[in-house]
N, C-alpha and C positions, 0 to 999 in steps of 0.2 A: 723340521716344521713343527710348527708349534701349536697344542690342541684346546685351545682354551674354551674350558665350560665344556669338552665335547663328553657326552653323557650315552652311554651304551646300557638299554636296558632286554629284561626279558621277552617283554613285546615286540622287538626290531624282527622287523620285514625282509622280506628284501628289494623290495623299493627304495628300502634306508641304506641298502649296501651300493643300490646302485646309484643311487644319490652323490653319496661323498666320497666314494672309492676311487672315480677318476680324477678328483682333487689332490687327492693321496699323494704322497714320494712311495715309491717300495715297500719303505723301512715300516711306512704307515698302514699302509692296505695290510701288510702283515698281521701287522701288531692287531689292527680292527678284527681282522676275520679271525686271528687266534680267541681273540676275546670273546667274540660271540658264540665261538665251537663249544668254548668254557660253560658259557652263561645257558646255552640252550642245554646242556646235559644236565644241569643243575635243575632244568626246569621238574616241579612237582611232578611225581608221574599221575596222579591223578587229573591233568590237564592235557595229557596226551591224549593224540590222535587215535582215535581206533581204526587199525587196519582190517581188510577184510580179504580172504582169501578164498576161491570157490571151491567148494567141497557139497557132496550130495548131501541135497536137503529134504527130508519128505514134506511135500506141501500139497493142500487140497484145499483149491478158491474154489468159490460157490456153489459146494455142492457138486461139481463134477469127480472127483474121486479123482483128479489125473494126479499122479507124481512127476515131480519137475526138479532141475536139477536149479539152483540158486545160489547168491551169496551169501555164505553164512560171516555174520558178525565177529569178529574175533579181540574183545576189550582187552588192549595194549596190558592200559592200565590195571587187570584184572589178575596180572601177574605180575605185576614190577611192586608193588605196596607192597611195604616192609607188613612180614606176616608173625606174629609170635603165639607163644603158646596159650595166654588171652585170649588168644583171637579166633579161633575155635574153627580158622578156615579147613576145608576137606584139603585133605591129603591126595584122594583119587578122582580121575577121572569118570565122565559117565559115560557105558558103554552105550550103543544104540541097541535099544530095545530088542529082545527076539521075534516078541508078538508085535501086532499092527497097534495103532494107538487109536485108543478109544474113539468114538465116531463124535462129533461136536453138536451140541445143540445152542452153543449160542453165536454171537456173532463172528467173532475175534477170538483164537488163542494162538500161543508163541509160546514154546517149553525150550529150555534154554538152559545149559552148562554156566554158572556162574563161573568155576574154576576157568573153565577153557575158551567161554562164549559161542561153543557148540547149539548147534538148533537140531534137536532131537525130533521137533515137531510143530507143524505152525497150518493152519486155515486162517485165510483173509488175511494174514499176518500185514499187509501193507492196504488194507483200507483203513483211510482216515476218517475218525470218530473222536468223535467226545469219552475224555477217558476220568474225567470227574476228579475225585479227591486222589485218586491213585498218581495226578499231578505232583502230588502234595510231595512225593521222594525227589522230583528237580529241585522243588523248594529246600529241602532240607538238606540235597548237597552243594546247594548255593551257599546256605546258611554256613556248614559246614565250612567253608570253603574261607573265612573268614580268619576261621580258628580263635574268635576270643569269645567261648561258650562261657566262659564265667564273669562276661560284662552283664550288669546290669542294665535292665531294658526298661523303658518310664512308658506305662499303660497311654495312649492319646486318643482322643473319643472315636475321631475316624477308625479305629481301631475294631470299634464294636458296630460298624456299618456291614457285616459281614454274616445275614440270618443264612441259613436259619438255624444250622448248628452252633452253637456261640459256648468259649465258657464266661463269657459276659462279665470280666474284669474290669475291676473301677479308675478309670481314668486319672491319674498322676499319681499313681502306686506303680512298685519296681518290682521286676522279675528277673531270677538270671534266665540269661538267654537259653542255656539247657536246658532249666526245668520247661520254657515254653516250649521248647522243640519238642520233648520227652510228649506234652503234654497234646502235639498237634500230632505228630503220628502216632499217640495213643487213642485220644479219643477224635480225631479228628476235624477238633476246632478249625471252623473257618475265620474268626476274629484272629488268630492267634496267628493263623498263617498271614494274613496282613500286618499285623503286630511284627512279626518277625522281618517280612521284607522293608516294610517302611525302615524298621532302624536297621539291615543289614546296608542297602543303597540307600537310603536319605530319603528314597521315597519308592512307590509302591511298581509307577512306572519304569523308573531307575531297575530296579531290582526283577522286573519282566526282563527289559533287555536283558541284564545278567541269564536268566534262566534261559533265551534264545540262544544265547552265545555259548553257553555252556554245554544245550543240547546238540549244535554242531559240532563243537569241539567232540562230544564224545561219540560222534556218528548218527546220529538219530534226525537221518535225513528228509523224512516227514512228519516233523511236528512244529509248533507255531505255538505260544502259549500267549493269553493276555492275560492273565489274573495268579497268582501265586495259591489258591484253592481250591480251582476246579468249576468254581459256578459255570453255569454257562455264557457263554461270550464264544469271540471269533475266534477260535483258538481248535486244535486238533493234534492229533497224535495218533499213533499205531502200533496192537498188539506188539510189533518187533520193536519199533523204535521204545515202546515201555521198557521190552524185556532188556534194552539194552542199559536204562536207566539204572532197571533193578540191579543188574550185575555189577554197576559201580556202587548203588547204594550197599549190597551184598558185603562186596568185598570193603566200607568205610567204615572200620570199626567201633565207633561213633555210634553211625547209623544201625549199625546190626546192632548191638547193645540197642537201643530203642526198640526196637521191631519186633522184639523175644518181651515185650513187658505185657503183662496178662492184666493185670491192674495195680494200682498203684497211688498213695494220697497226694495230693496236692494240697500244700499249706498256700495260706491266700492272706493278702499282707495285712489284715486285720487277725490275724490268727485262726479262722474259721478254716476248718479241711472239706474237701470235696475227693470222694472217690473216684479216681477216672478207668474206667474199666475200657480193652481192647475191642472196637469192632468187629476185628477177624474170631467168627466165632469156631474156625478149626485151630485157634491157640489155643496151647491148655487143654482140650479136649483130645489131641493125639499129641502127647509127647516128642514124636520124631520133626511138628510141624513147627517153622522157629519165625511166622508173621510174614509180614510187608505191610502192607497197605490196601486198603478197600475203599470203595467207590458208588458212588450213588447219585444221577441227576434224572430227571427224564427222557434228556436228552440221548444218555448216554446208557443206559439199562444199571441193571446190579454188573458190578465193575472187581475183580480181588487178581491181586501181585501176590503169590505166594510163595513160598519156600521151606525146602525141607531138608532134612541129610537124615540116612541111613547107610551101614558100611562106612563109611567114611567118605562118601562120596553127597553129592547137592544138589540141587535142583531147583529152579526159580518157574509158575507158570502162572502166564496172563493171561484170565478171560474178561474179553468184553463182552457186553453186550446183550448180560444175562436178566434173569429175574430171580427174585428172592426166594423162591422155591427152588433153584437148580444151580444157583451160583457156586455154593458152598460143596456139593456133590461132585460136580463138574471138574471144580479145581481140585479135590481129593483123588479125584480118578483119572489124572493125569499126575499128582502127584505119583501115585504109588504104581504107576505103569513107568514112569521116567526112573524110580527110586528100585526097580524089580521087586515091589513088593505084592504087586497085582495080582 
């Protein structure tokens, strides 16, 4: 039998096998299903499914103190990426803490084993809220996910339709695509994150789908995004469903190299420099703390993804739903209870 034009890609279903498989002779069903056995192992591991396997979780919703037993998250992908000595991933595991974990005062938080996708500790971990810029890491492993960070990217004015953090770049001037990613989970830019989806999908809507598809793909089974920055719109997310993000962002070495920059110049295609210093203001101020992403709407309160390593071991933790006096505290004090430094 003869297969003309017939094309087997990394996307086939199995809708696609049940399709033509009964058309098949033997010799052909064979040969199809060998092929695709091929093709899906090949597949990136950073598109892998993340499995979940139930293991005790300590969890405390609204204030009732109960601990409950749940499933914890387990990123496939969070162990299968080629790891080298660049890459600065822990070597160990994190144990569960011996003491109780600090009491919460904000809305949201999820502490989390980047190595393992362990959950050491979570409150409210699955009510859906507005998680602000802290968005911005689906964007960037959208972005990533491209792999041609050193195309050039042409400024377009819709671009700068994006207050109120802006770095208000001039319209038909070129940027490599790095330096603008560098530059949006540095300082935040919300132009920049529009800038980057419009040219990753063609356009801004194109490029939502991609970051929905993506967040399923990697388990993060209550969140909805419409905008690539955060503002607010119809869109949500969840302390866990973040922390799950983070631990792919964590381990994409790409993105970890971003998330560790304290500040840093930005040349701007007239040759003028602009300093872009890091939001997360526990960067640089404790050496062990190595960034993520911070967050800010009304909607949504003061928002930080953080991460740390001491011993050789890491740690990722998300609060939502704080304010600017306790944000920064909060997250340090589940830092160093997750890291046994408390």
């Amino acid at each position: 039998m003869k297969f003309a034009a017939l094309q087997i890609t990394l996307g086939l279903q199995n809708n696609f096998c049940c399709a033509i498989l009964p058309r098949m002779r033997t010799f052909g069903k064979l040969a199809a299903v060998c092929m695709i056995a091929i093709l899906s192992a090949c597949q990136e591991p950073q598109a892998a499914f993340i499995h979940r396997q139930t293991a005790p979780v300590a969890t405390r919703n609204g204030g009732a103190g109960a601990i409950t037993h749940a499933p914890a998250p387990i990123p496939a992908a969070a162990r299968s990426i080629p790891r080298s000595g660049q890459s600065l991933l822990p070597a160990r595991a994190l144990a569960q803490p011996a003491t109780p974990a600090p009491a919460p005062t904000c809305a949201a938080v999820c502490v989390i084993d980047p190595r393992t996708g362990k959950i050491l500790y979570s409150h409210n971990a699955d009510a859906r809220r507005q998680v602000a810029s802290t968005q911005k890491i689906v964007t960037a492993l959208c972005v990533c996910d491209e792999r041609r960070l050193d195309k050039m990217v042409t400024i377009q004015a819709s671009d700068n339709q994006a207050p109120p953090v802006k770095l208000g770049l001039t319209p038909g001037t070129q940027y490599r695509k790095i330096d603008l990613l560098r530059a949006m989970m540095t300082g935040s830019f919300n132009d920049v994150a529009v800038c980057l989806a419009r040219d990753t999908a063609g356009s801004v809507d194109a490029f939502v789908g991609r970051m929905n598809a993506r967040a399923a793909r990697m388990g993060m089974r209550n969140s909805h995004f419409a905008n690539p920055n955060g503002l607010p719109a119809a869109q949500y997310s969840t302390a866990r469903d973040m922390a799950i993000a983070a631990c792919y962002a964590y381990n994409n070495r790409i993105i970890r190299s971003l998330i560790n920059t304290q500040q840093y110049t930005f040349t701007k295609a007239d040759g003028s420099t602009r300093t872009i210093r890091s939001t997360n203001k526990l960067l640089g101020k404790y050496p062990w703390v190595q960034g993520m992403k911070t967050g800010y709407t009304n909607a949504a309160g003061k928002c930080l993804i953080s991460c740390g390593t001491y011993n050789n071991s890491a740690v990722v933790v998300v609060v939502l739903g704080s304010t600017s006096s306790k944000v920064w505290g909060e997250s340090l004090k589940y830092l160093k209870w997750a890291l046994g430094m408390a």
